[in-house]
MARKEPA-898871 format. One record per residue (C-alpha): residue number from 1; x, y, z. Coordinates in steps of 0.1 Angstrom, whole numbers, plus 5000, padded with zeros to 4 digits. Example, Ala and Ser with C-alpha at 12.3 -4.5 7.8 and 13.67 -1.06 7.14 Angstrom:
<rs>
<1 <5123 4955 5078>> <2 <5137 4989 5071>> 
</rs>
This chain:
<rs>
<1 <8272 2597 3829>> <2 <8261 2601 3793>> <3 <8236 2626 3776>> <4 <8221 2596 3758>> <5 <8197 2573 3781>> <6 <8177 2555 3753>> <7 <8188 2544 3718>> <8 <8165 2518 3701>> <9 <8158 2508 3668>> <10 <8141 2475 3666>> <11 <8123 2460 3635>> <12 <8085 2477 3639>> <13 <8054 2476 3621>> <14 <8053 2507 3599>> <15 <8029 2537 3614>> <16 <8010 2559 3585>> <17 <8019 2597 3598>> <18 <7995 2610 3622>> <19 <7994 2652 3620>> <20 <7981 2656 3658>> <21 <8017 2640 3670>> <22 <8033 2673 3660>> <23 <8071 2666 3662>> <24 <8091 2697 3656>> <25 <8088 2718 3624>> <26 <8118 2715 3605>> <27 <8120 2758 3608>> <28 <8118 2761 3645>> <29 <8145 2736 3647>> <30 <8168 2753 3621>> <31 <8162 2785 3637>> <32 <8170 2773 3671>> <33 <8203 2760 3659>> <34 <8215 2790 3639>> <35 <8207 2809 3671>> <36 <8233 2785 3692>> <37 <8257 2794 3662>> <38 <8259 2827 3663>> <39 <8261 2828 3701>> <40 <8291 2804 3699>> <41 <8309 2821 3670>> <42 <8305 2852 3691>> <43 <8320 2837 3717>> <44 <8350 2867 3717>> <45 <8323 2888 3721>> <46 <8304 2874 3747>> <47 <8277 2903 3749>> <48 <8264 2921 3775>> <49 <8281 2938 3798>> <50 <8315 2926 3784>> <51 <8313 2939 3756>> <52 <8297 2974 3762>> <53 <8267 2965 3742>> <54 <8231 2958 3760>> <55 <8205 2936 3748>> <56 <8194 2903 3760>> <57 <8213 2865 3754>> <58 <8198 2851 3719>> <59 <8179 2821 3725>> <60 <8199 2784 3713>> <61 <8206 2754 3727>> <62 <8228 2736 3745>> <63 <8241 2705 3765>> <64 <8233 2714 3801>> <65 <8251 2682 3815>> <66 <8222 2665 3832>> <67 <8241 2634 3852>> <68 <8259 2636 3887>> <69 <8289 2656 3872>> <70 <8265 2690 3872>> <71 <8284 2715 3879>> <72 <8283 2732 3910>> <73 <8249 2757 3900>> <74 <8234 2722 3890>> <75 <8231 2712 3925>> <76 <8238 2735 3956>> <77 <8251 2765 3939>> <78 <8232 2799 3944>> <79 <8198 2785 3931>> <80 <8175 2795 3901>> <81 <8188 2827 3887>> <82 <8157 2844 3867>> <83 <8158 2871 3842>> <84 <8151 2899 3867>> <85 <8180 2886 3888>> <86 <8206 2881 3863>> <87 <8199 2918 3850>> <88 <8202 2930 3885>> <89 <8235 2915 3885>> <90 <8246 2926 3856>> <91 <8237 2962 3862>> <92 <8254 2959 3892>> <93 <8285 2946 3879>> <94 <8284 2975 3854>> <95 <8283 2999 3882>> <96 <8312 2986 3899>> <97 <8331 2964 3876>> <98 <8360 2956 3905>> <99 <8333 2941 3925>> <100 <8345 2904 3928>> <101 <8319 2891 3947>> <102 <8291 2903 3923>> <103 <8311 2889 3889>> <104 <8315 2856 3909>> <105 <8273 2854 3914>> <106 <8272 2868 3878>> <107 <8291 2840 3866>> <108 <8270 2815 3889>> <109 <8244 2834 3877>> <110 <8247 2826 3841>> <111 <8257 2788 3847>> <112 <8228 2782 3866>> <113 <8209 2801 3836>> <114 <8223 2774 3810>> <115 <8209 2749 3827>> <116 <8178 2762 3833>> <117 <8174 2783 3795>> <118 <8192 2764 3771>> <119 <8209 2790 3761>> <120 <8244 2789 3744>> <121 <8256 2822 3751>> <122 <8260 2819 3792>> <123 <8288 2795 3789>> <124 <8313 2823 3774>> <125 <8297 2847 3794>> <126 <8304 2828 3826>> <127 <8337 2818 3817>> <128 <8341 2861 3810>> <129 <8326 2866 3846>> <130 <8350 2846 3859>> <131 <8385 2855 3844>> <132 <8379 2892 3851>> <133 <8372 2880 3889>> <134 <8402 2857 3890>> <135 <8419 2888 3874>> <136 <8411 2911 3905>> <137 <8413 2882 3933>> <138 <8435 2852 3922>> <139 <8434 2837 3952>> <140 <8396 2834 3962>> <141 <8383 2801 3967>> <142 <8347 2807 3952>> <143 <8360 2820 3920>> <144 <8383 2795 3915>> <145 <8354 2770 3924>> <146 <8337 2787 3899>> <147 <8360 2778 3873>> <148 <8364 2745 3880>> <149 <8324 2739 3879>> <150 <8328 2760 3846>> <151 <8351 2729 3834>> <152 <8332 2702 3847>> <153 <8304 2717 3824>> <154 <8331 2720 3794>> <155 <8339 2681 3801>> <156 <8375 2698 3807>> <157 <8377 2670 3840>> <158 <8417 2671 3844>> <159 <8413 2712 3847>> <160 <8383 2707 3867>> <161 <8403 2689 3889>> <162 <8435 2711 3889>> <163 <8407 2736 3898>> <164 <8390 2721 3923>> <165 <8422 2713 3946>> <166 <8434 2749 3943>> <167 <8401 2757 3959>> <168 <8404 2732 3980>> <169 <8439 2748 3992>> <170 <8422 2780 3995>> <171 <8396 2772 4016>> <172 <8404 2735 4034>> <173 <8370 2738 4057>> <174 <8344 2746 4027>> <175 <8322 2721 4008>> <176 <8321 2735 3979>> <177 <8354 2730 3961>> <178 <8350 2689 3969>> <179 <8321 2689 3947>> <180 <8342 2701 3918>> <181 <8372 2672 3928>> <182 <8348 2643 3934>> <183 <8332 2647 3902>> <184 <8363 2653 3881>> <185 <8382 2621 3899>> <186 <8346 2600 3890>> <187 <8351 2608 3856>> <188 <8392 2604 3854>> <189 <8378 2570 3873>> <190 <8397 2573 3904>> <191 <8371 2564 3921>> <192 <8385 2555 3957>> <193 <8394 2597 3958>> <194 <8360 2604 3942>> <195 <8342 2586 3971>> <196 <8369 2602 3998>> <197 <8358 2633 3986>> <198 <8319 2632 3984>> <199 <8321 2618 4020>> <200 <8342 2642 4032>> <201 <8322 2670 4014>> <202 <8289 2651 4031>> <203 <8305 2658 4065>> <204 <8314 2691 4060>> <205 <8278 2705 4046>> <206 <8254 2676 4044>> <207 <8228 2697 4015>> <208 <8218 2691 3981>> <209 <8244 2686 3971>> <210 <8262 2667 3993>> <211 <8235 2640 3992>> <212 <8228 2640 3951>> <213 <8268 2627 3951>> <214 <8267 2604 3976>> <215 <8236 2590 3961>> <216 <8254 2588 3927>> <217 <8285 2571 3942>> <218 <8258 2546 3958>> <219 <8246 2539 3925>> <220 <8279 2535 3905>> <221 <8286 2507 3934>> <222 <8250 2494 3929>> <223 <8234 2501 3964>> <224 <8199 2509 3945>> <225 <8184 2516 3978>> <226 <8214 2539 3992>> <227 <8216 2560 3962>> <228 <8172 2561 3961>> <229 <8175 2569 4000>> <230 <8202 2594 3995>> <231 <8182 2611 3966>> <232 <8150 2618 3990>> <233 <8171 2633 4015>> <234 <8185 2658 3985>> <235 <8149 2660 3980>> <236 <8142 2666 4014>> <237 <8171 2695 4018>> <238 <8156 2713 3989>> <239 <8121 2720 3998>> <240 <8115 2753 3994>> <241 <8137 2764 3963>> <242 <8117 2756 3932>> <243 <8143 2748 3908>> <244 <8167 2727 3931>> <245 <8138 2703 3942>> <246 <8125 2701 3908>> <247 <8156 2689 3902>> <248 <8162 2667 3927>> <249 <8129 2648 3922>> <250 <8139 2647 3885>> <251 <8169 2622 3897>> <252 <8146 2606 3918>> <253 <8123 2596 3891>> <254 <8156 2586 3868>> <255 <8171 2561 3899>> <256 <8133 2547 3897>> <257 <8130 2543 3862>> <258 <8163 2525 3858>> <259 <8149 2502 3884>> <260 <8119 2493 3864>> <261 <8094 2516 3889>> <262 <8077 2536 3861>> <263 <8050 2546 3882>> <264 <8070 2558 3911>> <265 <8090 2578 3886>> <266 <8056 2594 3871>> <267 <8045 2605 3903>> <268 <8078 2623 3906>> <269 <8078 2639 3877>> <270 <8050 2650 3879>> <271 <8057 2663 3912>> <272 <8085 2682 3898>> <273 <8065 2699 3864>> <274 <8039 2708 3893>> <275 <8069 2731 3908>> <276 <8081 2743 3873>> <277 <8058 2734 3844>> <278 <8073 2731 3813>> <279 <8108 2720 3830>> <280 <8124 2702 3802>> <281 <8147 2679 3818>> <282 <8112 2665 3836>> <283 <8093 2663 3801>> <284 <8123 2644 3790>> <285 <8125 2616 3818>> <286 <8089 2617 3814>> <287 <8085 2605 3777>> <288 <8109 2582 3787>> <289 <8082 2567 3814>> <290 <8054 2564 3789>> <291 <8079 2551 3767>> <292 <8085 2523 3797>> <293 <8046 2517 3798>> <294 <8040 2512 3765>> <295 <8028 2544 3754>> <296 <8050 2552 3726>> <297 <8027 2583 3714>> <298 <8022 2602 3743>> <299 <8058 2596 3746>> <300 <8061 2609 3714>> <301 <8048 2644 3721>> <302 <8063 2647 3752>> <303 <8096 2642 3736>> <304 <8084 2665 3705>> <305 <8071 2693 3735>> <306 <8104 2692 3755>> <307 <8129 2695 3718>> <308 <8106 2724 3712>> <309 <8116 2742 3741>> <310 <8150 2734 3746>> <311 <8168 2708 3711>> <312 <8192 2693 3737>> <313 <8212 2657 3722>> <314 <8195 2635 3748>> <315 <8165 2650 3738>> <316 <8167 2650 3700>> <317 <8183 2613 3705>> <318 <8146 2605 3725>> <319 <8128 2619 3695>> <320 <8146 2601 3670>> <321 <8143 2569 3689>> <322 <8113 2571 3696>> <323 <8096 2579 3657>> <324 <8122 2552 3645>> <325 <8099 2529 3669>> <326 <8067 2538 3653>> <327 <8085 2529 3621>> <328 <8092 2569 3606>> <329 <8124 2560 3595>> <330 <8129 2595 3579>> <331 <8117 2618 3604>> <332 <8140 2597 3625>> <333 <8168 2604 3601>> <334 <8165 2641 3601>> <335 <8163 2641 3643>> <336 <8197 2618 3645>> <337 <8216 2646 3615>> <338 <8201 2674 3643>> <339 <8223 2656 3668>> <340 <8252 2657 3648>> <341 <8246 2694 3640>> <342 <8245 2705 3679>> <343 <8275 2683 3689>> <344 <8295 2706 3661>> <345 <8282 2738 3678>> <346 <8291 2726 3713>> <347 <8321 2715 3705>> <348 <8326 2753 3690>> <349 <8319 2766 3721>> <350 <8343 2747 3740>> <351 <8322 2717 3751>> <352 <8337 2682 3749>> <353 <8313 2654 3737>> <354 <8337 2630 3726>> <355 <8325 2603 3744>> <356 <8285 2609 3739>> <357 <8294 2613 3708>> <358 <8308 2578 3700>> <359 <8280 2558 3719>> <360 <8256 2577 3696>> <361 <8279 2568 3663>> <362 <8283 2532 3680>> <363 <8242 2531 3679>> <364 <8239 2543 3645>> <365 <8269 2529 3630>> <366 <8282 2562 3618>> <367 <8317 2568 3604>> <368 <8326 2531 3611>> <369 <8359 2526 3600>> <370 <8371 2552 3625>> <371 <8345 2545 3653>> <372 <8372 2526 3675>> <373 <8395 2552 3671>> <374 <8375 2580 3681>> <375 <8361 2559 3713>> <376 <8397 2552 3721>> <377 <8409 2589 3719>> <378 <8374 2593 3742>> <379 <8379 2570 3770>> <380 <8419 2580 3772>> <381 <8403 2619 3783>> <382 <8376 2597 3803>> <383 <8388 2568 3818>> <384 <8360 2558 3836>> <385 <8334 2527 3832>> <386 <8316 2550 3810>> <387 <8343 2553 3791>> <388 <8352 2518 3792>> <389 <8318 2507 3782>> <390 <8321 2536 3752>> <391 <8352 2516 3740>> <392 <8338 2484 3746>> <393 <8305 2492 3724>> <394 <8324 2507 3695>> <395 <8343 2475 3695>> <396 <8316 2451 3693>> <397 <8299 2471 3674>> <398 <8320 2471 3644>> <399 <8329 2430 3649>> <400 <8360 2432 3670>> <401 <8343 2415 3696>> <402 <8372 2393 3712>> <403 <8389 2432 3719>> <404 <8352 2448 3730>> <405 <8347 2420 3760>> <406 <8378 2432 3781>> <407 <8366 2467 3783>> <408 <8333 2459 3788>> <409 <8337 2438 3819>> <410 <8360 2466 3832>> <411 <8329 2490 3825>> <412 <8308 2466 3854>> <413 <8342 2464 3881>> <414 <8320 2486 3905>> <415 <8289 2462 3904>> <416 <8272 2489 3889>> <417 <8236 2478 3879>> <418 <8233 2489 3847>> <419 <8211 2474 3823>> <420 <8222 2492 3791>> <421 <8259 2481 3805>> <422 <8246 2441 3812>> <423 <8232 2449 3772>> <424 <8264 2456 3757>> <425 <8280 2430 3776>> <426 <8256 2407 3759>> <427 <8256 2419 3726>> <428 <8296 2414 3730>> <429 <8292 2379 3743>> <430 <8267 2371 3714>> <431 <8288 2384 3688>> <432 <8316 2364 3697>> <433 <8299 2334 3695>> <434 <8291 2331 3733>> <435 <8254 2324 3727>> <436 <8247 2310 3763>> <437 <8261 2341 3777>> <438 <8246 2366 3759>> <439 <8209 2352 3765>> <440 <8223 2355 3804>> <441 <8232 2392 3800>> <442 <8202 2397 3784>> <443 <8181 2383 3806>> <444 <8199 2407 3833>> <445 <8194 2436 3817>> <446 <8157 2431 3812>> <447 <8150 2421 3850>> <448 <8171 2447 3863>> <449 <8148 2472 3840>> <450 <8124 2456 3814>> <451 <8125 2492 3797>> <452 <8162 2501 3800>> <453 <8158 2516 3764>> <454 <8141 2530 3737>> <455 <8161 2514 3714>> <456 <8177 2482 3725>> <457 <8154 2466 3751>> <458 <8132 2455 3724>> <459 <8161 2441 3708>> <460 <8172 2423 3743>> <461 <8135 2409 3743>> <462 <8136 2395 3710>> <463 <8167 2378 3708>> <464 <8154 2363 3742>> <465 <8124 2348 3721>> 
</rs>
């Protein structure tokens, strides 16, 4: 899925500035971003133990991919890996720097950290972990899994899946290396294989991880109860490991959300800052809640708190969305240039947001002229229905509205329930002069979930007026 869950911009009243919302100083933010350039640009380097030089990661951000395409650490892989851990590893590594098994936890090590930190640095680092491994044993199965989850994370899905099925070769009875080939065949939309191999992988180690896929393939098919029962047993498997259930119950709360259930979702998130407070991607789903119920501010600094901690795009895209709805136009300005800032230094370090990147320029109408190239060149790397929908959007968009609606009802071919999906689909239909339709796709967006975004849900509700 996409990094981006919420993009609004609706005519508002205007909102004098209150002081006590406290969105991020302009500083902090700059310093957190040179920080995530100098740990890319060093990416040769990639510190530590690699390099023979001590010291800890510098702090920047990142893109942690937060949808069902995790990489293997994001669900099932060796847990949370804390400070004290990962310096155990690494001192151990440094000991005996043959020792495959300890690079390939290193490297799992300092995925799982990226998620969890924010921090630029672990991708090169990982992706260092790993080659010396594959240097020293080519043919074992967790390294190579390793790699391909390093790809998924890099949006590098046709090496994720070459990956994935050489693992798969190398060890035909473990779980592990399906994860890796069902998520890169989801996102190359083949999606008949993608299911094949989430079942398959269910059968073989029904865990974590096994369920949070199955219950994503129950939602791209739009079995909202499968994919919400599926989730609670991924729930269920984790109890006991702090950062996996946290996680888990963060999914939870999003499959509840998109349904319209903001209270259910709140009482998951919560759940989940109760088990790690201050967990970002929890702070995040839950600014998007009060956004649902109305409470724009307290949305506001919840959005503001989580950037603080961790500037990731979806979460700079919430800010931005969310102050353009109180009618700050300009602090809204300077959050959506922040977002094109980070996608440069991810894209330095190796990371692929060429899709994200043109729903958010489809949004904000940015570079126009080129927009359906760009989304063209994005969904060729990604043909999936999120691709499709990415094409579709740019399309309508910029007025070629008789080209968007092809792409956009191949976007819904799974039955997918959608709402932002049934709101492009409408926007489409209404700007090619199919009014009737697009109050019907509006209409469906806003019962399937009367929040579906920050930004466009108001817009839905108003043209429904």
């Amino acid at each position: 899925m996409r990094f981006a869950a919420n993009r609004s911009r609706p005519h508002v009243e205007s909102e004098p500035h209150n002081p006590t919302d406290n969105p991020m100083q302009p500083r902090t933010r700059l310093l957190l971003l040179f920080a995530l350039a100098g740990a890319l640009s060093a990416g040769a380097l990639v510190g530590g133990i690699f390099t023979g030089r001590g010291g800890s990661a510098t702090r920047a951000t990142s893109a942690p991919d937060a949808t069902a395409s995790a990489t293997e650490a994001a669900v099932g892989g060796y847990g949370s890996t804390g400070s004290d851990e990962l310096a155990s590893l690494e001192q151990r590594v440094s000991r005996s720097p043959h020792d495959v098994h300890a690079l390939t936890l290193l490297a799992y090590g300092y995925l799982q950290r990226w998620r969890d930190s924010a921090d630029g640095s672990y991708l090169p680092r990982a992706a260092a972990a790993l080659e010396r491994a594959r240097k020293l044993a080519p043919n074992d199965p967790l390294v190579v899994t390793g790699q391909g989850s390093l790809a998924l994370t890099r949006h590098q899905f046709r090496s994720a899946l070459r990956l994935g099925r050489q693992a798969r070769r190398l060890a035909p009875f473990s779980a592990r290396p399906l994860g890796v080939v069902g998520d890169a065949l989801l996102e190359l939309g083949r999606y008949d294989a993608a299911f094949a191999a989430f079942e398959r992988m269910n059968a073989l180690d029904p865990n974590v991880a096994s369920y949070a896929r199955i219950a994503y393939a129950r939602e791209l098919l739009g079995d909202v109860r499968g994919a919400r029962a599926a989730m609670r047993l991924a729930v269920d498997a984790s109890a006991g490991a702090r950062e996996p259930e946290a996680w888990t119950l963060v999914e939870v709360a999003k499959l509840e959300l998109a349904r319209g259930r903001a209270d259910v979702a709140r009482r998951d998130l919560r759940a989940a800052l109760t088990l790690m407070p201050g967990y970002v991607p929890a702070e995040e789903q839950l600014a998007r809640v009060e956004a649902a119920r109305g409470d724009l501010r307290q949305a506001l600094e919840l959005a503001s708190r989580a950037e603080e901690a961790a500037p990731l795009p979806q979460v700079v895209m919430l800010h931005g969305d969310l102050l353009a709805r109180l009618g700050r136009t300009s602090q809204a300005a300077e959050e959506y240039r922040t977002v094109a800032v980070i996608d440069r230094l991810l894209t330095a370090g190796g990371v692929r947001t060429d899709l994200e990147v043109a729903l958010f320029d489809a949004d904000h109408l940015v570079r126009p002229k080129s927009l359906a190239a760009r989304a063209r060149s994005a969904r060729a790397a990604r043909p999936s229905i999120y691709g499709d929908d990415a094409l579709g959007w740019a399309l309508a968009r910029t007025g070629r509205c008789g080209e968007a609606l092809p792409w956009l009802r191949r976007s819904l071919r799974l039955g997918t329930q959608d709402a932002l999906l049934f709101f492009h689909r409408g926007y489409a239909e209404g700007c090619a002069g199919h009014r009737a339709d697009k109050r019907s796709w509006y209409r469906k967006a806003l019962a399937t979930n009367q929040s579906f975004s920050v930004r466009w849900a108001p817009v839905a509700e108003a043209a429904l007026r």
